[in-house]
C-alpha positions as CSV (number, residue, x, y, z in Angstrom):
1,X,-25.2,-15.2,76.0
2,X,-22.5,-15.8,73.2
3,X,-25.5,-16.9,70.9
4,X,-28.1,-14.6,71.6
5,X,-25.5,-11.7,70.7
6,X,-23.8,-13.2,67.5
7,X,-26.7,-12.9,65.2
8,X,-27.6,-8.9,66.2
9,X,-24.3,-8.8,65.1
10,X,-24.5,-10.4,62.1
11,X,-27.9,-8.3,61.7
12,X,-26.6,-5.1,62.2
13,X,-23.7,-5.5,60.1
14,X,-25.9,-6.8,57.4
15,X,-28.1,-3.5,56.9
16,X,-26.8,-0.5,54.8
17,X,-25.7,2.2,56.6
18,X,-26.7,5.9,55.6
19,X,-23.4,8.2,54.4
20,X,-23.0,9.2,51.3
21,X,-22.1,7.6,48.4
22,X,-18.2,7.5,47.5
23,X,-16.9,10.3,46.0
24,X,-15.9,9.0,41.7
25,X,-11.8,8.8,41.4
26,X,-10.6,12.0,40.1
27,X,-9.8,11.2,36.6
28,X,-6.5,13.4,35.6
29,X,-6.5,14.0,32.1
30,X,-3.4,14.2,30.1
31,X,-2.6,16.1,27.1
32,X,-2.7,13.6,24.2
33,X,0.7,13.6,22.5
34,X,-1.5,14.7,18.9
35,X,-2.3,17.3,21.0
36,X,1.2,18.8,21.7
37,X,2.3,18.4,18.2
38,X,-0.7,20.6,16.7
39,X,1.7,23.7,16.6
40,X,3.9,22.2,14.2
41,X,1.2,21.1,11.5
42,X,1.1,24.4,10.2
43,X,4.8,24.7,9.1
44,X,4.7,21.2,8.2
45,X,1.8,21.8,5.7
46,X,3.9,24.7,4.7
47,X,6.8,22.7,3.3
48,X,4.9,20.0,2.0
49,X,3.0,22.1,-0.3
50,X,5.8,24.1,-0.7
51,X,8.1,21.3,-2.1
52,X,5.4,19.9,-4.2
53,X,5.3,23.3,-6.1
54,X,8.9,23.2,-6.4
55,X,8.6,19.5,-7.9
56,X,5.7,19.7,-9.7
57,X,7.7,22.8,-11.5
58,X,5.1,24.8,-11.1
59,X,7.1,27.4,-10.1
60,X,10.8,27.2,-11.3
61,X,13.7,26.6,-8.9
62,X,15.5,29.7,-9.9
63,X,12.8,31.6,-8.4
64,X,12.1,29.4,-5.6
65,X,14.3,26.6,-4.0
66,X,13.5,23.5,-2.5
67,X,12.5,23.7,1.1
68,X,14.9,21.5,2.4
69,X,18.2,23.5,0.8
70,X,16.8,26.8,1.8
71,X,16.6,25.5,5.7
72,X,19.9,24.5,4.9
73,X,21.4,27.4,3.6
74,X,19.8,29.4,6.6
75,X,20.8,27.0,9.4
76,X,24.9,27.3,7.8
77,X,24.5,30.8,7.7
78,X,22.9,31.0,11.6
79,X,26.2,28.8,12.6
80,X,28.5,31.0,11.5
81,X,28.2,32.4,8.1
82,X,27.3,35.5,7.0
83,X,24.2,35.4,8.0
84,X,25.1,35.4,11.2
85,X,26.2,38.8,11.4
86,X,23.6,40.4,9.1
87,X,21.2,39.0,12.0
88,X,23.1,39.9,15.0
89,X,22.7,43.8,13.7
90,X,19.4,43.6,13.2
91,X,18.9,41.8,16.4
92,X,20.8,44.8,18.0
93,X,19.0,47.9,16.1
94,X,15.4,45.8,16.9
95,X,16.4,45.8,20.7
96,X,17.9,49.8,20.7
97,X,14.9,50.8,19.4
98,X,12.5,48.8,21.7
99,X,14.4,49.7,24.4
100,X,14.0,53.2,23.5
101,X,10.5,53.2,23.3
102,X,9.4,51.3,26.5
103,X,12.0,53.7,28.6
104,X,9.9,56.8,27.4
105,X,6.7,55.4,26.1
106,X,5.8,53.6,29.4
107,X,5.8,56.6,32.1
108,X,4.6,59.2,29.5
109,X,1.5,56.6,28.7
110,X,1.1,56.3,32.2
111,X,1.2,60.2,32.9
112,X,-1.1,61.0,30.5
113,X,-3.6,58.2,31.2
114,X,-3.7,59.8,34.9
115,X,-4.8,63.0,33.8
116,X,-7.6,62.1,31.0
117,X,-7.7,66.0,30.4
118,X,-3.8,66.2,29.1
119,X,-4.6,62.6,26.9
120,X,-7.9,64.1,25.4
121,X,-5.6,67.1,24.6
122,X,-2.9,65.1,22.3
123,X,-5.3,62.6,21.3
124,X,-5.3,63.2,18.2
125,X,-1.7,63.7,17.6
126,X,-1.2,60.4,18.8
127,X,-3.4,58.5,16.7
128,X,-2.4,60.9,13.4
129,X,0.7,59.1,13.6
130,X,0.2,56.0,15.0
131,X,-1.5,55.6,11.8
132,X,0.8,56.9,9.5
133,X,3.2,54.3,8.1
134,X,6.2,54.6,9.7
135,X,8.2,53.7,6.2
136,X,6.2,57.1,5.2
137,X,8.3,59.1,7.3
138,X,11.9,57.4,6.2
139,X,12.4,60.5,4.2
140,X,11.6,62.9,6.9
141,X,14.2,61.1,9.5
142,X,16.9,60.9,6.4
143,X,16.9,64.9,6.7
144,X,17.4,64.9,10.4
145,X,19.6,61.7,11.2
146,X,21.5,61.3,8.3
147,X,22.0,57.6,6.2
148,X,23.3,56.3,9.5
149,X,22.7,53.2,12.0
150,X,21.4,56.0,14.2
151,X,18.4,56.9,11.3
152,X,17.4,53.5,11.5
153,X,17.4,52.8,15.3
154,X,15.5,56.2,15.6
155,X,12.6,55.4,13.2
156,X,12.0,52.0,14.2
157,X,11.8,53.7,18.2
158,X,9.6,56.6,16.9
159,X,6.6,54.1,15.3
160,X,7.3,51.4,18.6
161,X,6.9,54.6,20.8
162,X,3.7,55.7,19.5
163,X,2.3,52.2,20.1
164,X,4.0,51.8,23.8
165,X,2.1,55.3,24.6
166,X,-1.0,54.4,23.2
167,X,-1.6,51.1,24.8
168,X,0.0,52.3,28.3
169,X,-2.5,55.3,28.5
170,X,-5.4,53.1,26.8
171,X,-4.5,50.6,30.0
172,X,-4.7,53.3,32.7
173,X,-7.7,55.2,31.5
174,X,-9.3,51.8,31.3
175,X,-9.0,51.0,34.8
176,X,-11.8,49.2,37.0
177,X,-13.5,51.8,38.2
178,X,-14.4,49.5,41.3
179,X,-11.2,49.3,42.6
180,X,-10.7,53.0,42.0
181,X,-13.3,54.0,44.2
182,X,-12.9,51.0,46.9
183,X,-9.1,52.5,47.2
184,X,-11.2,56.4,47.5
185,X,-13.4,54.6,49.8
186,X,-10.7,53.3,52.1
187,X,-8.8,56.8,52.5
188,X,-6.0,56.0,49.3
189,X,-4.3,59.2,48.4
190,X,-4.2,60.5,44.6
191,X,-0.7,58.9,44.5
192,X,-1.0,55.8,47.0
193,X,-4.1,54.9,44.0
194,X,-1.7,55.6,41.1
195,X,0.7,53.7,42.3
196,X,-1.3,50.4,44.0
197,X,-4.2,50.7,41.6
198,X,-3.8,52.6,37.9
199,X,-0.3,51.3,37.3
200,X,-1.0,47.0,38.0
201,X,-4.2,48.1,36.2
202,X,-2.5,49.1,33.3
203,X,0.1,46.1,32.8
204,X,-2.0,44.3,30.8
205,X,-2.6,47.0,28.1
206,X,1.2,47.9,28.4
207,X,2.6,44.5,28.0
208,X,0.7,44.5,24.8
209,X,1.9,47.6,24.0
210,X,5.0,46.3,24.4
211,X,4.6,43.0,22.7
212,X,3.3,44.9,19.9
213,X,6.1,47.5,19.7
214,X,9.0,44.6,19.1
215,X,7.6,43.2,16.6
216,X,6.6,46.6,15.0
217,X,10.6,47.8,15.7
218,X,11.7,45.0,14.1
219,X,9.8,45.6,11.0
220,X,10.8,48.9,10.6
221,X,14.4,48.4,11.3
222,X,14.3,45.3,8.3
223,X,12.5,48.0,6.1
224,X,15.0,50.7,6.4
225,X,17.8,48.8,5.9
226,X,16.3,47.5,2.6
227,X,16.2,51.1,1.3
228,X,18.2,53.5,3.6
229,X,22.4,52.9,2.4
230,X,22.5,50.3,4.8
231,X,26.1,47.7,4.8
232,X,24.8,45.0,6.8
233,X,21.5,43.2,8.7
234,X,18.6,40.9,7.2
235,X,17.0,43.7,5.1
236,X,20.3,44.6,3.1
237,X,20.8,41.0,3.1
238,X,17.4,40.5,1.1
239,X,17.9,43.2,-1.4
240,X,21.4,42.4,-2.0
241,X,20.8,38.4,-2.6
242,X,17.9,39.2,-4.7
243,X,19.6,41.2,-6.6
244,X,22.1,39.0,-7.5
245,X,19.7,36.3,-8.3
246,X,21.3,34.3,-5.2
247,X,17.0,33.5,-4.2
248,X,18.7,30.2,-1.9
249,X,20.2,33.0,0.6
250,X,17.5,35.4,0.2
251,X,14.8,32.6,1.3
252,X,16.9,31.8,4.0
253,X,17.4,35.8,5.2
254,X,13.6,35.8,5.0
255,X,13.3,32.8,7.4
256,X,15.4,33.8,10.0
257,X,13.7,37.6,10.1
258,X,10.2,35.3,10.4
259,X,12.1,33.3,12.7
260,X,13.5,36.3,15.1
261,X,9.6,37.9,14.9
262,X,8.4,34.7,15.9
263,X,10.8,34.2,19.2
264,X,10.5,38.1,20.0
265,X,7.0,37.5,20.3
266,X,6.9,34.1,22.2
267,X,9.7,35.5,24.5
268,X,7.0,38.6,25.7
269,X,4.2,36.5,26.3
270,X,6.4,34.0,28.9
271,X,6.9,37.5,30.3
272,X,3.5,38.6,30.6
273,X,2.1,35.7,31.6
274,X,4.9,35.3,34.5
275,X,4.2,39.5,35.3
276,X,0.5,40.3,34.7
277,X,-0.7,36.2,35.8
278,X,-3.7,37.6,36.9
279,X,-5.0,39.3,33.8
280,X,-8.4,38.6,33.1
281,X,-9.2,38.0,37.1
């Protein structure tokens, strides 16, 4: 019996049997290091060119210092120079002012998104001056305010207001008009849909809005204390170093307001895409 069995056995074993093919290894891809470093080629470019201007003289070092002794200049002043102060007041006025505006440009965007008959009625109002240059109006705020830190804060809030609104109402008109009706649909009250449905429809608009506002505060705020009796913060800084010829300091002023934009701005979206992480869903 033992040798009648052992070669079905060795038949059986021999023939193919019918599953499926193995699945392929899933291959996990990593991000090539040249990959990572892409954001930096920009400002890298940047400073190459830029020194080889400076050494090729083609534009003369008075009027525009080497790369590496502006960074210099603006890295001492960060650590505890003056520059350190001129940019901890405009950090503060940037901040006062957005503040300002997201406290009353969120719920009054909102409002008046919910009631499309109240936003068709100061439509245009809003967009008049959303579209008139805020620097356009310094005059106008000098009358009510004063040459005071308060002038400046109140500008730079106005023109980041006007943009908070805007994109806040823009976000609830906007809604998905599915989910509006499904919530109708299901019994939702008026204020059970604002509150479940128009408002986490509206985030995304609002956080750029928002985003948009900083960076638009901190422009202002550098603009009027260029030209509105100001005694400290990067604008003053600017015009005063330039016009003592002192371009080394002013480069460096200039760098740390593009620096401040630039973290403002990378700051808001780690907060939007932590908040509103299923936008475009």
């Amino acid at each position: 019996m033992n040798e009648t069995v052992a070669p079905s056995v060795t038949v059986a074993a021999s023939k193919p049997t019918a599953t499926s093919p193995p699945s392929p290894p899933t291959v996990v891809r990593k991000r090539p290091a040249l990959g990572r470093l892409l954001p930096i080629v920009g400002p890298i470019a940047l400073f190459v060119v830029w020194d080889l201007v400076v050494r090729a003289g083609w534009i003369k070092a008075i009027l525009l210092p080497p790369p590496e002794a502006t960074l210099m200049a603006m890295l001492k002043g960060l650590a505890g120079g003056p520059l350190l102060m001129d940019f901890s007041v405009t950090v503060v006025r940037t901040l006062e002012a957005f503040v300002i505006a997201m406290v009353l440009g969120v719920p009054i965007g909102v409002l008046l998104g919910s009631n499309e008959r109240a936003y068709r009625s100061v439509e245009f109002l809003i967009d008049f001056f959303r579209s008139t240059p805020s620097s356009a109006l310094i005059p106008l705020f000098l009358l009510i305010f004063g040459v005071s830190d308060i002038n400046k804060v109140a500008i730079a809030a106005f023109g980041a207001f006007l943009i908070v609104l805007f994109n806040s109402a823009y976000g609830v008109l906007n809604a998905r008009k599915q989910r509006v009706m499904a919530a109708k649909v299901m019994g939702a009250s008026r204020w059970r849909i604002f509150c479940d449905v128009l408002l986490w429809e509206s985030l995304q608009a609002t956080f750029v809005g928002l985003r948009s506002a900083v960076s638009m505060a901190l422009v202002i705020v550098i603009v009027a204390e260029m030209f509105i009796g100001s005694e400290n913060g990067l604008g003053h800084r600017i015009i005063d170093t330039q016009q003592v010829l002192n371009v080394r300091e002013m480069y460096a002023a200039i760098l740390a307001a593009g620096a401040l934009g630039y973290v403002l701005n990378v700051v808001f979206i780690i907060i939007e895409k932590r908040i509103v992480h299923w936008s475009g869903r």
